[in-house]
C-alpha positions as CSV (number, residue, x, y, z in Angstrom):
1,X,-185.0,-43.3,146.2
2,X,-181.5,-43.4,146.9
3,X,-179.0,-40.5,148.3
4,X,-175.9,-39.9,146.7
5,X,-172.7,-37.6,147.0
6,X,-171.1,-36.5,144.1
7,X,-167.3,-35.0,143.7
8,X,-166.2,-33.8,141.1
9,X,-162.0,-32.2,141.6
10,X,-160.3,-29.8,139.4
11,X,-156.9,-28.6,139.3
12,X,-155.8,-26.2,141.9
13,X,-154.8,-23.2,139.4
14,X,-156.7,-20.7,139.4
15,X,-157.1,-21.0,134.9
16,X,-158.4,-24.6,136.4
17,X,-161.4,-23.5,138.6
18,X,-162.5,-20.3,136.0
19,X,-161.9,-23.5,133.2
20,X,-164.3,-25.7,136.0
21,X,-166.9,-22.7,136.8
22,X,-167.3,-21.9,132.9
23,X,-167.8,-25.4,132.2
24,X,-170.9,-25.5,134.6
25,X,-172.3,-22.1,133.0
26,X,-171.8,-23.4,129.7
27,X,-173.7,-26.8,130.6
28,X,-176.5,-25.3,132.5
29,X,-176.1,-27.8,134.7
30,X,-178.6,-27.9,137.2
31,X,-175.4,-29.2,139.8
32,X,-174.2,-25.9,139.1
33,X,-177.1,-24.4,141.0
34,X,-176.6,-26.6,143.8
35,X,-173.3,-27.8,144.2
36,X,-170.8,-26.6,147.5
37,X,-167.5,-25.4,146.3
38,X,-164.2,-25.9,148.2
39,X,-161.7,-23.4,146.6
40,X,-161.7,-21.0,149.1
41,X,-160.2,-23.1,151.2
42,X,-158.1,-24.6,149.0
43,X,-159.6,-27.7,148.5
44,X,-160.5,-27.8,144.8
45,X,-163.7,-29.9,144.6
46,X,-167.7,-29.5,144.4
47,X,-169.8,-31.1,146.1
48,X,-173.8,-32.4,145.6
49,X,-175.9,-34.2,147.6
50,X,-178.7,-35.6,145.1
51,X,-181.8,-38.3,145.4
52,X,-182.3,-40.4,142.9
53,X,-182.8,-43.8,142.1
54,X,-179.2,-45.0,140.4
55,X,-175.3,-44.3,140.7
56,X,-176.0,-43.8,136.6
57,X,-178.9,-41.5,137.3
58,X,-176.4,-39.6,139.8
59,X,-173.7,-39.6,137.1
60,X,-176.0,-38.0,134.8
61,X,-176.6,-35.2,136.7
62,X,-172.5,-33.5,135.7
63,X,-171.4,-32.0,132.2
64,X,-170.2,-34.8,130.2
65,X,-166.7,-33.6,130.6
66,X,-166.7,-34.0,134.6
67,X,-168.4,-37.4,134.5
68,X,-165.5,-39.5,134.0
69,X,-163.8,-38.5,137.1
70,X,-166.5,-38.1,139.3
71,X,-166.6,-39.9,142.9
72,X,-170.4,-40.8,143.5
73,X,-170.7,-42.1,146.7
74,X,-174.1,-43.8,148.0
75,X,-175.2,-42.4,151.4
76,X,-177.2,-43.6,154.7
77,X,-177.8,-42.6,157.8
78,X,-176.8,-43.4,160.6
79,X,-179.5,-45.9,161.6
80,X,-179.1,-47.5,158.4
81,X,-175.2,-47.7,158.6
82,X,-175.6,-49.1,162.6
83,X,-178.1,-51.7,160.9
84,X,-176.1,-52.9,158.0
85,X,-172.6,-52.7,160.3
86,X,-174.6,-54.9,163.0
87,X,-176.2,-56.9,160.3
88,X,-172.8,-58.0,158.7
89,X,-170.8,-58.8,161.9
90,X,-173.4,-61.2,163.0
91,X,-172.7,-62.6,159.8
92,X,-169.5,-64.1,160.9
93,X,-167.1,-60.7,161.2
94,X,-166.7,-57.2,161.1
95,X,-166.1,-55.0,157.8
96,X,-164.5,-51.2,158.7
């Protein structure tokens, strides 16, 4: 199973996140229930942390109408980063 994080912006307005929030209720979106919300400090995103086997799978998990501009970004830890990054510049050069 694979980790994933998923962002999903709005619009800073305040119409934009009560448009963004009533989206989620209307869905039932089970990201609703789980997702970390960054208006308050003005950053207008959500964030999820979800495990499950594909970016598609991940992709899923939004309303339709947030999928298209959705950042889903596969995780590791820090072992497994250390690994591949040491992995890949034995291989003949460094990646950043």
């Amino acid at each position: 199973m694979a980790k994933f994080l998923i962002q999903v912006n709005h619009d800073g307005r305040a119409i934009a996140c009560a448009r963004a929030q009533r989206l989620f209720l209307a869905t039932g979106s089970h990201y609703l229930t789980h997702a970390d919300w960054g208006c308050r400090d003005g950053v207008h995103s959500a964030w999820i942390v979800v495990d499950l086997e594909t970016r598609e799978q991940a992709r899923a998990v939004l309303p339709p109408a947030d999928r298209p501009r959705a950042r889903i970004v596969a995780l590791s830890t820090f072992d497994e980063a250390l690994a591949q990054h040491r992995g890949s510049a034995s291989a003949g050069g460094e990646r950043s």
